[in-house]
Each structure stands twice: as C-alpha cells, then as structure tokens.
LUMBA-736519 format. One record per atom (N, C-alpha, C): x, y, z; residue in three letters. Coordinates in steps of 0.2 Angstrom, whole numbers, plus 2048, in hexadecimal, padded with zeros to 3 digits. Layout:
REM LUMBA-736519
XYZALA;...
This chain:
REM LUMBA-736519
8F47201F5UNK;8F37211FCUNK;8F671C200UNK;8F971F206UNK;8FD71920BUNK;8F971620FUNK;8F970F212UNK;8F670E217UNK;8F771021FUNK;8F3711224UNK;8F3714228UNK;8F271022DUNK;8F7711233UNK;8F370D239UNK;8F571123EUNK;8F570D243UNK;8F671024BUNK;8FA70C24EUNK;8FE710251UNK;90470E256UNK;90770D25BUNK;90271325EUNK;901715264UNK;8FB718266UNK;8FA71526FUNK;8F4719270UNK;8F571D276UNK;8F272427BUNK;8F3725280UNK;8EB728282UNK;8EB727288UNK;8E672928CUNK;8E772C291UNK;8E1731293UNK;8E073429CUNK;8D973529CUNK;8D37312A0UNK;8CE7312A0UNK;8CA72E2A4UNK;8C372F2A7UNK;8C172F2ABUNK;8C27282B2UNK;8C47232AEUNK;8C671D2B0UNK;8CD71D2B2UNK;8D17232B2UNK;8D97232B4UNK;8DD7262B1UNK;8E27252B1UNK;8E97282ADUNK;8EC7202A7UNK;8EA7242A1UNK;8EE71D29FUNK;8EB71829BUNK;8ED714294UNK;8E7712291UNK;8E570A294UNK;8EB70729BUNK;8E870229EUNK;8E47022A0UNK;8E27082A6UNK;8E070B2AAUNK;8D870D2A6UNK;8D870D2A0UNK;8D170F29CUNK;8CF70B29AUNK;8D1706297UNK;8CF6FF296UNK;8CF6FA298UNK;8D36FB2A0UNK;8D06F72A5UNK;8CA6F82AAUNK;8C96FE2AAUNK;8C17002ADUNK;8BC7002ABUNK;8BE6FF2A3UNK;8B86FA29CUNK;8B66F429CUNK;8BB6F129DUNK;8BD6E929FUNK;8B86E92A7UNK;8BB6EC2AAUNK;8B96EB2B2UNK;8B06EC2B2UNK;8AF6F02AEUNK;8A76F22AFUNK;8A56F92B2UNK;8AA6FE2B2UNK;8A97042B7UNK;8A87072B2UNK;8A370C2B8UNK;89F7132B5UNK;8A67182B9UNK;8A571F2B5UNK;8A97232B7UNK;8A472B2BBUNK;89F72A2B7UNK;89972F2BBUNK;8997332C3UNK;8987362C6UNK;89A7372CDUNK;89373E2CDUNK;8927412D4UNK;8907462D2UNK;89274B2D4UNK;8947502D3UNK;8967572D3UNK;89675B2D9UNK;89775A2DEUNK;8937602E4UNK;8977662E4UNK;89B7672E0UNK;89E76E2DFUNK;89A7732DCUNK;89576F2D8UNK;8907722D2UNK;8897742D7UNK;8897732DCUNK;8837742E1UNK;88177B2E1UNK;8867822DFUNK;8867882DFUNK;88678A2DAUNK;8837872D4UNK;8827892CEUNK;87B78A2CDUNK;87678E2CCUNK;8707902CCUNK;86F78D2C5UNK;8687892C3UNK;8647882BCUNK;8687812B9UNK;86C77E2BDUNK;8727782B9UNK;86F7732BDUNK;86A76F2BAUNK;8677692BDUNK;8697622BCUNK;86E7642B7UNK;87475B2B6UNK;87A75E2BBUNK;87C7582C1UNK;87E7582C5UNK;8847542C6UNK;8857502BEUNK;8897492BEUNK;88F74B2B9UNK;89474A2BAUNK;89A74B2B5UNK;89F7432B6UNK;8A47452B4UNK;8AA73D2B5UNK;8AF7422B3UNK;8B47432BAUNK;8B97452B9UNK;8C07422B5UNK;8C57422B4UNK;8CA7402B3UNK;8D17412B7UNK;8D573C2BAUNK;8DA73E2BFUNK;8DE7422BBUNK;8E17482BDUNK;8E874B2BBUNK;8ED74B2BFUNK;8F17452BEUNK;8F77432C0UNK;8FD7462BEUNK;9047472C2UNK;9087482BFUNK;90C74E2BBUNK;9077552BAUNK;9067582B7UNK;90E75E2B8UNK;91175B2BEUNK;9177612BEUNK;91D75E2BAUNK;91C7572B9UNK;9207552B5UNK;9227582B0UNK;91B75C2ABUNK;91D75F2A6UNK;9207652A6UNK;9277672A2UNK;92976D2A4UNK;9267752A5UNK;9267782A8UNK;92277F2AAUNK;9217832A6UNK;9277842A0UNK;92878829BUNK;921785296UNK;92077E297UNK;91777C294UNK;91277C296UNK;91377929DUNK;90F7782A2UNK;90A77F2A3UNK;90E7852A2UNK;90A78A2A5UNK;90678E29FUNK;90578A299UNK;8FF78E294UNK;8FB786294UNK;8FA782296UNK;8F677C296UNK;8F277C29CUNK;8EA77B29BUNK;8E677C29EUNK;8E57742A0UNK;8E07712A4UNK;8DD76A2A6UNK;8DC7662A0UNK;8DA76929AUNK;8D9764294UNK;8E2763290UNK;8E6769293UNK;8EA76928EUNK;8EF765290UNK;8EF762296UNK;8F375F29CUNK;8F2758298UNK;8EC75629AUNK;8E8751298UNK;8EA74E291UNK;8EC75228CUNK;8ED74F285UNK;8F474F285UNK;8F8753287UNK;900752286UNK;90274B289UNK;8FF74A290UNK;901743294UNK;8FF73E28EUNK;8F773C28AUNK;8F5737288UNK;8FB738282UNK;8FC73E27EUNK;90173E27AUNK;90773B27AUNK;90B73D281UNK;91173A281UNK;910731282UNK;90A72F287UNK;909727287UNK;90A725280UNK;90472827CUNK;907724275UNK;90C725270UNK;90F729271UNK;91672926FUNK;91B726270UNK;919723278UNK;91D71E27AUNK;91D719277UNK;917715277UNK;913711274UNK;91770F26FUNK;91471426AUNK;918715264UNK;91F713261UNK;923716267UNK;92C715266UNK;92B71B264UNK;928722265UNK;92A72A25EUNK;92F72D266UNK;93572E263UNK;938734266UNK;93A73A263UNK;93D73E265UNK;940746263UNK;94174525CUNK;94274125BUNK;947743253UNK;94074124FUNK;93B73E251UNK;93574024EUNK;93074424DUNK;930748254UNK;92C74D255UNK;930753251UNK;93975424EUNK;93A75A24EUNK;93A758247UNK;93A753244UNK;93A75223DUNK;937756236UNK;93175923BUNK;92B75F234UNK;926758231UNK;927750233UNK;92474D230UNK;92274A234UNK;91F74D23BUNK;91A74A23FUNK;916750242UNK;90F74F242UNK;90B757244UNK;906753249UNK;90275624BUNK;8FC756250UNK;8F475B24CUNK;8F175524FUNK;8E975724FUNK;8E6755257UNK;8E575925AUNK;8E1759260UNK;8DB75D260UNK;8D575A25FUNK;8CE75F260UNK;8CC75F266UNK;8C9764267UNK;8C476526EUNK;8BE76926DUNK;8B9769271UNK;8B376D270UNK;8B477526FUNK;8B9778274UNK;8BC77F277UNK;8C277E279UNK;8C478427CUNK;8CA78427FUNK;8C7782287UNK;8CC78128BUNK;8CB780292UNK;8C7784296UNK;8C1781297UNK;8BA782298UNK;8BC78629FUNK;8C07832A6UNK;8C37852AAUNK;8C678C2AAUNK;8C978D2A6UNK;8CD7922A5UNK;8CA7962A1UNK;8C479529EUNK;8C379A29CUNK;8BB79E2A3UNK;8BB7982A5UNK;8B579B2AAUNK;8BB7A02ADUNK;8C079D2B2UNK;8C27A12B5UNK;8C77A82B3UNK;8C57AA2ADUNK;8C87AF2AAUNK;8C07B52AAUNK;8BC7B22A7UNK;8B87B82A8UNK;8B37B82B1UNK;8B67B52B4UNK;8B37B62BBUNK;8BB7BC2BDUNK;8C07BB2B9UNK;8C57C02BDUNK;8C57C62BBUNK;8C17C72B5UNK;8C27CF2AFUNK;8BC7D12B0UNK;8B27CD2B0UNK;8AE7CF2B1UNK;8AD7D42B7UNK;8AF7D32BCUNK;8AB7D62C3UNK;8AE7E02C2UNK;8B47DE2BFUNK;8B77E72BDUNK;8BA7E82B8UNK;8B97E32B2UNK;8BB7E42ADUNK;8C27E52ACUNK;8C57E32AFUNK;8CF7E52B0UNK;8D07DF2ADUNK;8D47E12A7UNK;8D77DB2A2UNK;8DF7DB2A6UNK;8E17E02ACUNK;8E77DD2AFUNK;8E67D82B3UNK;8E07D32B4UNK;8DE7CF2B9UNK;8E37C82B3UNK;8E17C82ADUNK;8E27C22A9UNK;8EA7C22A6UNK;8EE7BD2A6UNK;8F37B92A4UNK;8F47B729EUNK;8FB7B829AUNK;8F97B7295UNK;8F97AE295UNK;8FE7AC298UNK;8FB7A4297UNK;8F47A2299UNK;8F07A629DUNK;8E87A329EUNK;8E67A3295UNK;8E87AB292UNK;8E67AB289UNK;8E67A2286UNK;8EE7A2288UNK;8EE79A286UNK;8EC794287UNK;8E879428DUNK;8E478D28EUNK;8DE78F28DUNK;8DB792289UNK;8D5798289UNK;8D479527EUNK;8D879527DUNK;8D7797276UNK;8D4790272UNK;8D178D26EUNK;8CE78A26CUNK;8D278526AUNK;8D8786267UNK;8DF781267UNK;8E478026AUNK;8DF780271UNK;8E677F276UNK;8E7777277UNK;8E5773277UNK;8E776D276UNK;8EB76A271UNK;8EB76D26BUNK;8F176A266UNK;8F476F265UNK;8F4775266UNK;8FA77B267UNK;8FD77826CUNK;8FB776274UNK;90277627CUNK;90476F277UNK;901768276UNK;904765273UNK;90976226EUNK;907768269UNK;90C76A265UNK;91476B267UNK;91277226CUNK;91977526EUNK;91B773272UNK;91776C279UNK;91C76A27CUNK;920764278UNK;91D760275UNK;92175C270UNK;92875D26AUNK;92676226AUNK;92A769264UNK;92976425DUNK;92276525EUNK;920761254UNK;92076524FUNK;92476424BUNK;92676A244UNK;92076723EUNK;91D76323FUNK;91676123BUNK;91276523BUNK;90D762237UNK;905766239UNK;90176523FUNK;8FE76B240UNK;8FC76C247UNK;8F376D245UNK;8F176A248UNK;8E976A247UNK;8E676C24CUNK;8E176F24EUNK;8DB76C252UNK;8D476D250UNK;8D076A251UNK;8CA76624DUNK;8C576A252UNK;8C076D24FUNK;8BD76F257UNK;8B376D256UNK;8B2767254UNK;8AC766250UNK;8A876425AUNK;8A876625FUNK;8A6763263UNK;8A775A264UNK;8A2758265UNK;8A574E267UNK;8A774D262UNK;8A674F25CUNK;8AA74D255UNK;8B274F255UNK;8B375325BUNK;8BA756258UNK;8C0751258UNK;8BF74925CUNK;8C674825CUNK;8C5740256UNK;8BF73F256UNK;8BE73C24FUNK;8C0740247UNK;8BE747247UNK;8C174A240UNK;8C874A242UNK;8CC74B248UNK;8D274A248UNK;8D4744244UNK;8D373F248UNK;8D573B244UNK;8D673923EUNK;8CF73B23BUNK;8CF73A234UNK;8D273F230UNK;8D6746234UNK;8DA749230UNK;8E174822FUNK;8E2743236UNK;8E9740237UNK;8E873C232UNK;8E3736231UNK;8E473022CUNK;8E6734223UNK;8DF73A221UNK;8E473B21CUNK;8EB74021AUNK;8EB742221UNK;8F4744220UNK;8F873F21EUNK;8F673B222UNK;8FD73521FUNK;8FC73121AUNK;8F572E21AUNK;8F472B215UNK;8F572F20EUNK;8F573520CUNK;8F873A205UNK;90073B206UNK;90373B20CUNK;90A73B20BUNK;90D74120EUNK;908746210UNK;90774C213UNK;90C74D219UNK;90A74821EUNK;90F749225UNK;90F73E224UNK;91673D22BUNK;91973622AUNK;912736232UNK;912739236UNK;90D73623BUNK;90C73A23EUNK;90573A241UNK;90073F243UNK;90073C24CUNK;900741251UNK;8FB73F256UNK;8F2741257UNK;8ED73E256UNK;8E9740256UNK;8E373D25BUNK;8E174225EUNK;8DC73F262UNK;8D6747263UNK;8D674526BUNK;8D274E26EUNK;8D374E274UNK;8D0751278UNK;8D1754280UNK;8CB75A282UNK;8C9758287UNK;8C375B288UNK;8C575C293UNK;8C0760293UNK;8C176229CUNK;8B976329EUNK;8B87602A5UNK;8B07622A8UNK;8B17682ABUNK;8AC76E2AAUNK;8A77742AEUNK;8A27732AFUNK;89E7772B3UNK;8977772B6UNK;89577A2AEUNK;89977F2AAUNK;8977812A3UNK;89577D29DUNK;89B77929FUNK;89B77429AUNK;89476F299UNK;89376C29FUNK;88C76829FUNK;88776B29FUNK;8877722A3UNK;8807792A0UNK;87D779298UNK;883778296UNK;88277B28FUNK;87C77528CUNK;87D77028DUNK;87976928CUNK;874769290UNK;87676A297UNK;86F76C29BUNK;869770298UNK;86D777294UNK;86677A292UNK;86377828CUNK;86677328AUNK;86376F283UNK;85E76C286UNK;85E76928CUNK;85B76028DUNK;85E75C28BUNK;86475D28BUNK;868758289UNK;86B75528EUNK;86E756294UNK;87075429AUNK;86F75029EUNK;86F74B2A1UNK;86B7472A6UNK;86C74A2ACUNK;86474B2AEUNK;86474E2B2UNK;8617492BAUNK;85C7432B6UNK;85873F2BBUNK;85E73A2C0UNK;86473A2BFUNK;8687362C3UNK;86E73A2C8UNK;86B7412C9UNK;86F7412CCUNK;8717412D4UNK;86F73D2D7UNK;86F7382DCUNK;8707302DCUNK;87272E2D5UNK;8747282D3UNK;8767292CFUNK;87B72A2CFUNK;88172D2C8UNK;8857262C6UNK;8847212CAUNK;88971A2C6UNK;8827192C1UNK;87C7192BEUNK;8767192BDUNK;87771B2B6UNK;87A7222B7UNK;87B7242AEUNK;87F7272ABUNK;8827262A5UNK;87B7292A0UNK;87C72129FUNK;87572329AUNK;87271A298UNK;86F71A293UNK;87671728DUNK;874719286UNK;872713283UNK;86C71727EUNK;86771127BUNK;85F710281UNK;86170F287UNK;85C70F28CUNK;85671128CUNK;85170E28EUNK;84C71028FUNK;84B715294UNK;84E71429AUNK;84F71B29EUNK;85471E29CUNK;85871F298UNK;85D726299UNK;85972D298UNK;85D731299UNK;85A73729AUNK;86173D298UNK;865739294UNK;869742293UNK;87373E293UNK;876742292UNK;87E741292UNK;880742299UNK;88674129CUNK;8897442A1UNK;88F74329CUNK;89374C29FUNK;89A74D29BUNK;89E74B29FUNK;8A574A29BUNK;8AB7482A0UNK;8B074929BUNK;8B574829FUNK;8BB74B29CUNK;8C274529BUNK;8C774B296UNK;8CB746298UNK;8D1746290UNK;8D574128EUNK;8D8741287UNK;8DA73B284UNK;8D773B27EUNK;8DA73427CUNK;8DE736273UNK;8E5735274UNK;8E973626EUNK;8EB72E26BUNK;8EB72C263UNK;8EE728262UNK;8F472B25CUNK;8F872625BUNK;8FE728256UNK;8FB72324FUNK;8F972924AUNK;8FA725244UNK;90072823FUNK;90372123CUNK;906723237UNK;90971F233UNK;90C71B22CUNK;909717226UNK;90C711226UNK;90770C225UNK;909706226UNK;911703226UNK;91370621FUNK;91A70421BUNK;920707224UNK;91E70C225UNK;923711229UNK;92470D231UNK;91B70A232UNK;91B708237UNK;9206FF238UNK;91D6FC233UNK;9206F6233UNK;9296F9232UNK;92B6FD22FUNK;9336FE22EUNK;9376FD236UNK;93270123AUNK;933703241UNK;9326FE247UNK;9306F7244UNK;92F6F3249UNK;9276F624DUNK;9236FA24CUNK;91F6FE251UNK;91A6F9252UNK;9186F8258UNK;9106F6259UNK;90C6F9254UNK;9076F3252UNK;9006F624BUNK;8FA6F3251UNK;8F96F8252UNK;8F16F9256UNK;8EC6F7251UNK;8EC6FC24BUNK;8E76F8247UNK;8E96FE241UNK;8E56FC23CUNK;8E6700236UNK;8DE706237UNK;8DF70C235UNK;8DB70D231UNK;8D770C22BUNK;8D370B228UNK;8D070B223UNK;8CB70F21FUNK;8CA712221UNK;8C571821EUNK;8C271D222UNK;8C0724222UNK;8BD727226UNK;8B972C222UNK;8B4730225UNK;8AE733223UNK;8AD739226UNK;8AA73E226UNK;8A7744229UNK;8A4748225UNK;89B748225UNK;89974F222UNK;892750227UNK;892756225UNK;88C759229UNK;88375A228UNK;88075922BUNK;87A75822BUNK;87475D229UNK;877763229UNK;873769226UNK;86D768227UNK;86976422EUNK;86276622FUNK;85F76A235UNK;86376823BUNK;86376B242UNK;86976C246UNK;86977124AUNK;87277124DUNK;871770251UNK;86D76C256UNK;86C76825CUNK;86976025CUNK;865760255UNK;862757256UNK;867754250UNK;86874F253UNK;86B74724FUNK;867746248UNK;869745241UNK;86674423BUNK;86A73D23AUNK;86373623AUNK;866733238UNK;867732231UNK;86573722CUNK;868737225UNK;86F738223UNK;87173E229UNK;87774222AUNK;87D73822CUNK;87B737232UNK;87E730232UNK;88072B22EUNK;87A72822AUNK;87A725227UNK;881725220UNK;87D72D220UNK;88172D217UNK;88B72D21BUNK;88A730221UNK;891730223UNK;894729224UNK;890724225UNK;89271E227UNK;89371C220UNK;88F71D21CUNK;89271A215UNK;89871D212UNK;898725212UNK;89E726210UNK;8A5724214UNK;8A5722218UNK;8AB71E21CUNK;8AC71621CUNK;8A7713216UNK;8A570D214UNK;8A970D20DUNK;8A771420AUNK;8AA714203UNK;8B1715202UNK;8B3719208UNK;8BC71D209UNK;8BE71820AUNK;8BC71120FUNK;8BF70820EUNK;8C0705209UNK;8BA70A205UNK;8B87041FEUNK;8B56FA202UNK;8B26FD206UNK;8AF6F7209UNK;8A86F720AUNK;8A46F220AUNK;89D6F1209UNK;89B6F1211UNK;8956F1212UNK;8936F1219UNK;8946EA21DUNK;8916E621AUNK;8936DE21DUNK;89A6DC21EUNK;89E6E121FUNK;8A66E1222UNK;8A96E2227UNK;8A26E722AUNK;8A26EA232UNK;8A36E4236UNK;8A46E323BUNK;8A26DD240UNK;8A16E1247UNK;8A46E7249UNK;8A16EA24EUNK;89F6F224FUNK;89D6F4250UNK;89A6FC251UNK;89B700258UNK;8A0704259UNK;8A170925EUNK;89C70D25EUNK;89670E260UNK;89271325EUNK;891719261UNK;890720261UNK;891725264UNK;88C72726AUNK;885725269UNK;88272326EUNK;882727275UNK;88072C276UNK;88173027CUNK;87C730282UNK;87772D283UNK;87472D284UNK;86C732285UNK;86D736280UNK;86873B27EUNK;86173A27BUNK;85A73A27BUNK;855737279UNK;855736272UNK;85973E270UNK;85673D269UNK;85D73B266UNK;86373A267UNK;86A738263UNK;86B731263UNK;86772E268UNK;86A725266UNK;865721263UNK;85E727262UNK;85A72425EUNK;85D724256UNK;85D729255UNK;85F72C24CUNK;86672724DUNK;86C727250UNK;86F72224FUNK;86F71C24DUNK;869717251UNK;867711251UNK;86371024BUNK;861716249UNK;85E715242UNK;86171523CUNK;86771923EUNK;86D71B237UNK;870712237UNK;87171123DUNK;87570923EUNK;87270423AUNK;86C70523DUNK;867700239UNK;866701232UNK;86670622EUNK;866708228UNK;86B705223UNK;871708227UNK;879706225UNK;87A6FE225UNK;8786FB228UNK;87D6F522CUNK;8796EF22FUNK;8746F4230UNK;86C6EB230UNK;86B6ED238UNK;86A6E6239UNK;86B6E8242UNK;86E6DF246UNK;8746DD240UNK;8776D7244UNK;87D6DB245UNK;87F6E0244UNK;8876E1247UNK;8856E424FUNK;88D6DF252UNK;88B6E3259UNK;88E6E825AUNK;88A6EB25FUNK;8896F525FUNK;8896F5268UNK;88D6F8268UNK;88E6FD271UNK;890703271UNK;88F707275UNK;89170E278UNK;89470D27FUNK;89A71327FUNK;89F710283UNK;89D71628AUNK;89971A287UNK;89772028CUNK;89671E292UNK;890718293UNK;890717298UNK;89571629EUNK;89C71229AUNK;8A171329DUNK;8A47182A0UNK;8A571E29DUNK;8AA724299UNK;8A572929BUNK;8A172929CUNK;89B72F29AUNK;89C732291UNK;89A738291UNK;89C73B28CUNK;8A374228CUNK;8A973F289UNK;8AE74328BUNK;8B0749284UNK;8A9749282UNK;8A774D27EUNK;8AF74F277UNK;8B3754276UNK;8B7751273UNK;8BD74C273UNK;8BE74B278UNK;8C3743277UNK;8BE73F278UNK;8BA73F276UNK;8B5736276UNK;8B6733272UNK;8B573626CUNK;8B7730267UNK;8BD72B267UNK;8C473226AUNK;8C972D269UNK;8C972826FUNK;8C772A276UNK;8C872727DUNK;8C372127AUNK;8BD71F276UNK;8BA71B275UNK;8BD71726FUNK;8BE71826AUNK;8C4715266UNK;8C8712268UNK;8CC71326DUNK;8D3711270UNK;8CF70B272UNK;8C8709279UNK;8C670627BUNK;8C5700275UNK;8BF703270UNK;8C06FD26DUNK;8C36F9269UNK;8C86FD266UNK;8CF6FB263UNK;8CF6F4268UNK;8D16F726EUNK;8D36F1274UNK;8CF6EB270UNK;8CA6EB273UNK;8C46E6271UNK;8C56E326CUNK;8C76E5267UNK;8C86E3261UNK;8CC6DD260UNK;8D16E1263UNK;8D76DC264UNK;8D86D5267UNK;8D16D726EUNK;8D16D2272UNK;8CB6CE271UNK;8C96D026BUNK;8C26CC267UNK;8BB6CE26CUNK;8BC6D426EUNK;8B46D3270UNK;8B26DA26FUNK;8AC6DC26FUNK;8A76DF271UNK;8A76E4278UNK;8A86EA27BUNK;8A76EB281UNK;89F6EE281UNK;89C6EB288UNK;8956EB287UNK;8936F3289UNK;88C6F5287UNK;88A6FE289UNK;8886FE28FUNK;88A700293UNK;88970129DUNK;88270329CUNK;87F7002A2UNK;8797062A4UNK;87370429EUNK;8736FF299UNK;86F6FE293UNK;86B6F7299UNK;8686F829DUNK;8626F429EUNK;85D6F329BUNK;8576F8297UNK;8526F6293UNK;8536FB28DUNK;8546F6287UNK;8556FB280UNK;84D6FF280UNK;84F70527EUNK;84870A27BUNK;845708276UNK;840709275UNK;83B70526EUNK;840707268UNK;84270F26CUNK;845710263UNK;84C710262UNK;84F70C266UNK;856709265UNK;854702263UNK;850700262UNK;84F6F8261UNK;8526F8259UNK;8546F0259UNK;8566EF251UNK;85C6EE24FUNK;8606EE254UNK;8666EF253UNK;8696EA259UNK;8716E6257UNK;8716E225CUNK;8756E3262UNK;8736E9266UNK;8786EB26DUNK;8796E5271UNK;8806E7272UNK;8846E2278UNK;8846E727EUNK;8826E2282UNK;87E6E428AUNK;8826DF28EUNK;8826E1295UNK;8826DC29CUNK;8896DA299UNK;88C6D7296UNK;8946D4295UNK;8956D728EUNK;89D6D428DUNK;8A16D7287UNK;8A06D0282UNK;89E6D327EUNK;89C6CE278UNK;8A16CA272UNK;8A26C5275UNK;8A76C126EUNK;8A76C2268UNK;8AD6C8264UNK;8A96C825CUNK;8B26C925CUNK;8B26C3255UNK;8B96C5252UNK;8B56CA24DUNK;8BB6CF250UNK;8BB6D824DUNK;8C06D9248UNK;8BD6D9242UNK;8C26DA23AUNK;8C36E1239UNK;8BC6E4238UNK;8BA6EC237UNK;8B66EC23DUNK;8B96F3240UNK;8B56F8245UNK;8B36FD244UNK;8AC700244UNK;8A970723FUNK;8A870B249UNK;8AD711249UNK;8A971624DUNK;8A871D24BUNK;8A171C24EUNK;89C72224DUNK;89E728253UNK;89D72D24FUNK;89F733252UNK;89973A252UNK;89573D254UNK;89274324FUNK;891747253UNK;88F74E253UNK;893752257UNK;88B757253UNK;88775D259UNK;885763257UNK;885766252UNK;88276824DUNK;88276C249UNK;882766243UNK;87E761244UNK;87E75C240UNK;88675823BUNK;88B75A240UNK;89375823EUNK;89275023FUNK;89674B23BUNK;89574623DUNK;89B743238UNK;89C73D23DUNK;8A673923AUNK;8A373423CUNK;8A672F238UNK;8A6729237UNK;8AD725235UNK;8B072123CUNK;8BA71E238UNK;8B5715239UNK;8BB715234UNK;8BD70D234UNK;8C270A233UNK;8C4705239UNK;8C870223CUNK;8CB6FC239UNK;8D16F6239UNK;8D16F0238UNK;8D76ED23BUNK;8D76E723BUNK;8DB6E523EUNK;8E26E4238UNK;8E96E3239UNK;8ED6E1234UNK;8F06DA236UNK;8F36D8232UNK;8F86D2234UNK;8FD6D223BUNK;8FF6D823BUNK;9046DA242UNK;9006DC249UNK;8FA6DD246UNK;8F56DF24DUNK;8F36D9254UNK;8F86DB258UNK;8F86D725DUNK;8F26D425EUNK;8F26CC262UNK;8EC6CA265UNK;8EC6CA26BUNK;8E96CF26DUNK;8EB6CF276UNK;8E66CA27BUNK;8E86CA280UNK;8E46C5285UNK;8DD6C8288UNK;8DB6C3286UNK;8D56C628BUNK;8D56C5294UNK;8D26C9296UNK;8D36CB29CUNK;8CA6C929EUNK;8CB6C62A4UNK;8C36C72A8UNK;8BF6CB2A9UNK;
C-alpha cells in the first residue's frame, strides 16, 4: 500500500469563496447563520435559519458546462479547480485515465429539483422541463459536472451517504491511491440550501427552530441550550494522491492520510448509536495501525442536535478518554450537510499546521451529557497536532471516521490573530 496525502485544498462556503476566505472567518470568530425571510411563505417550516454561500464568478465557467450544473455543482467545480491550483495538477493530468473524482452530496440540486416539479406539477406537461434541469436533478451531479468539465478519464464517484457523503469520498479516494488504482483523486462534497432541504430535519425535530430571531446564536453544539442543526451550503474538495508521486513533483504536503473507517449502525435511521461510532472510531485506529493515545485532536461532527452530540461524546469518551481536545466547527459553518466533512477537514487541517485547536462557537454552557470530554471553547487552543481523528455520521446509522498526520514536508504555517 502507497502512502497517501493531500496537495491541494479548495473551498466555497458559508464564510466566502476560497479556502482563505474559510479559515479566515474561523480564525476571525464568525458565525455564517442568517435568517431566511424568503422562507416566510412556506406553511409548517418553523426553522428559519440557513447560511448561505456566495456564488461568485460563475460565467467564467464555459456554457457547454455551465448549463447542466446546478448551485451545488458550481460550487464543487470552483473549490475543485482551487485545489488543483494548489496542487500544481494541469490537463495532462486530468486526461491521463489516472486521475478520477469522488464528489458526494445528500441529492441532486435541491433547487432544481424543487423548481422542476413546480414547472410539470400544476399540468403535468413534461414539455415544461429541460434536458439540462435532468442534469442538475440527478444524484451525481456534482461529480458527473466535475468530471466532465475537468475532462477526467479516471474514476468518477459520488458518495451519496447524506453528511457522511464527503467523508466516505474521501475515504474512497485514499483507498484508490493507496492500492495503485488511480495516481490522484479529487475528493470532497457539495451540498446547496431549500426551504426542503431544512423541512426535511424540521420534521424530525431536528432543526433549530428556537433562534430564529437570533441566528448569530446558533446552532450551538454540545450546549446546553441548543436546540437543533441549521443547514447550509457550499463545497470543500481536496486532492489526494501518493506520497512518492507527490514529493517527485515538488507539490505542497498538507498532511498525510493515515487511516479511515465507515460502517453502519443497523439500530435506528434517524438517532446517533454510540456503539455504531465507537467501533467506527476504532476501526480507523486499526486501518493507521495506531493506538488511541496518538490522537492529540478531534474534529468532532457534533451538530447540534439533543440526541447526536450526546451519543458522540460518549463514543469519544469511550475511544479516547476525555483529555484530547475536541470542537465542532458547525457553529462556525453551520451544518453544510454533505461538504461538511471536507469544508471542516480543510479548517482543521489548517489548525494543525498552525498548532492549534479552533474553538466550538456558540458552546457557552456544556449539557450534563456532553460533559467528560475536554472541548475547546471561547479561544483556539494550543495543541501541537501529530494525528487528527475526524468524525463524520450521517442517518441511517452510516458513520466515517479518517485520520490525519502531519509529514516532514508539512508546512508550518503562521499563526494569525
């Protein structure tokens, strides 16, 4: 098996265009939350708060692609081509056959798919719809547009596990490369806000519904007051591909891979098992061949839901004790459902590099049953970062676990105020 790291990263997310731009609004302290008053005409939808993402620049991309990509598929090709910059990958790598893509998402463009059955419902005329609306409609439309505007002759994935979907990417890109399969993968997710989108959560109870007249307020993961997720949007892709290939190329090493995990909890399709986490965290303990006192910091998934950051904090605890430090980045980010993983990854990658901890937003008083574990709050916490363990899990008891580390070539970057 080859070692695997990362090269490149790109973002587009709540906080900007750009992965400055995303972990400078981390750094900064900002929330991205806002509330919705578009959604004011949606009967029975009592969460009011999203976080959009800007979409910038979008004519840039030529037409002949441009016009099968919906708001999320915009979104992943820009963070795409960032980290390819990043990277150093041009043409002669993407038509190689030995560089593919994994892009997951929850669905296809939520946007686009509302506005197809409001055009064919009212009379039923299928000559209302287009065939490119089909294409921003389809489940793999973010690693299909990406694909085919990059012209990758590699493997084409997309991962569709809901918030899990741009963490199993990942982890499908590390064992591409790592077995010899493809030379480099882009992998991340991309995800887009509806009024549907947050309904869907809405009718769980899972939505935060109590702030929304105070939307810098929440979500507020671990909290004793939170009350629910707020969705948001946006793309985070990185470029893996294998250590030997990377150093031949002079390329930036973000960090290495080291092991990664996924299986599923077969007890409830809507509550958190922290059985299901636990063993997941171990088996991406095992795939490192590393003991748990290796971790030094934990990205934790942490959404703020009553019953998911509880069963988290106790799979943590179980795994890992309760001295490593532990944040959720949602509060930042909100929850951008599938690109979370990767858009929070990227963030604390950064951290990594710049030895600290970024602190959980909006965590003012731990809940009795998040205690035990030791969250970083109020400021970004000093911790030289060797191994980083992020948590990912996703409905239907789906749950991923990667682990991160730093290498010899892994820059030390400045820290910033």
């Amino acid at each position: 098996m080859r070692r695997v790291v990362i090269t490149g990263a790109g973002a587009v997310s709540p906080l900007g265009v750009g992965v400055p731009a995303l972990v400078g609004g981390v750094e900064a302290g900002r929330g991205a939350t806002r509330r919705m008053e578009s959604w004011d005409g949606f009967k029975g939808l009592r969460s009011r708060v999203a976080a959009l993402a800007p979409l910038e620049n979008e004519r840039a991309i030529p037409r002949r692609y441009r016009r099968t990509m919906g708001r999320m598929s915009l979104f992943a090709y820009q963070a795409a081509v960032e980290a390819m910059a990043e990277a150093g990958l041009g043409s002669a790598d993407t038509a190689s056959g030995r560089m593919g893509c994994a892009v997951g998402s929850t669905m296809g463009s939520a946007i686009s798919l509302n506005r197809a059955f409001e055009a064919m419902i009212p009379n039923r005329d299928l000559s209302e719809l287009s065939s490119t609306l089909f294409f921003q409609c389809v489940s793999h439309t973010a690693a299909m547009n990406v694909g085919q505007a990059l012209g990758l002759g590699g493997c084409v994935f997309a991962p569709s596990a809901a918030c899990a979907s741009a963490l199993q990417a990942i982890g499908l890109g590390f064992d591409l490369v790592r077995s010899g399969r493809q030379d480099v993968m882009l992998c991340g997710g991309a995800e887009e806000v509806h009024a549907t989108v947050t309904g869907s959560f809405d009718l769980l109870y899972a939505a935060s519904t109590r702030y929304n007249d105070a939307p810098e307020r929440t979500p507020r993961p671990f909290d004793a007051d939170r009350d629910g997720l707020v969705c948001g949007e946006g793309s985070g892709i990185l470029v893996l591909e294998s250590l030997d290939r990377a150093r031949r190329r002079g390329a930036p090493i973000l960090a290495e891979v080291l092991g990664f995990h996924t299986c599923g909890g077969g007890d409830h399709v809507s509550e958190s098992n922290r059985k299901a986490m636990a063993d997941c965290m171990r088996g991406a303990l095992a795939d490192a061949g590393l003991d748990a006192g290796r971790v030094d910091a934990i990205n934790a998934h942490a959404t703020a839901t009553l019953q998911g950051d509880g069963e988290e904090v106790a799979a943590i605890r179980e795994v890992f004790g309760g001295a490593v430090p532990t944040s959720s980045l949602k509060g930042h980010l909100t929850h951008t459902l599938g690109a979370s993983a990767a858009l929070e990854l990227i963030v604390a990658l950064a951290g990594m590099r710049r030895g600290r901890v970024y602190p959980t937003r909006n965590l003012e008083r731990v809940a009795p049953e998040c205690e035990g574990i030791l969250h970083v709050r109020d400021a970004p916490a000093p911790v030289d970062i060797r191994v980083l363990a992020k948590n990912s899990f996703a409905f239907g008891g789906i749950c991923a676990v990667l682990l991160c580390g730093r290498t010899e070539e892994t820059p030390a970057e400045a820290r910033t105020a």
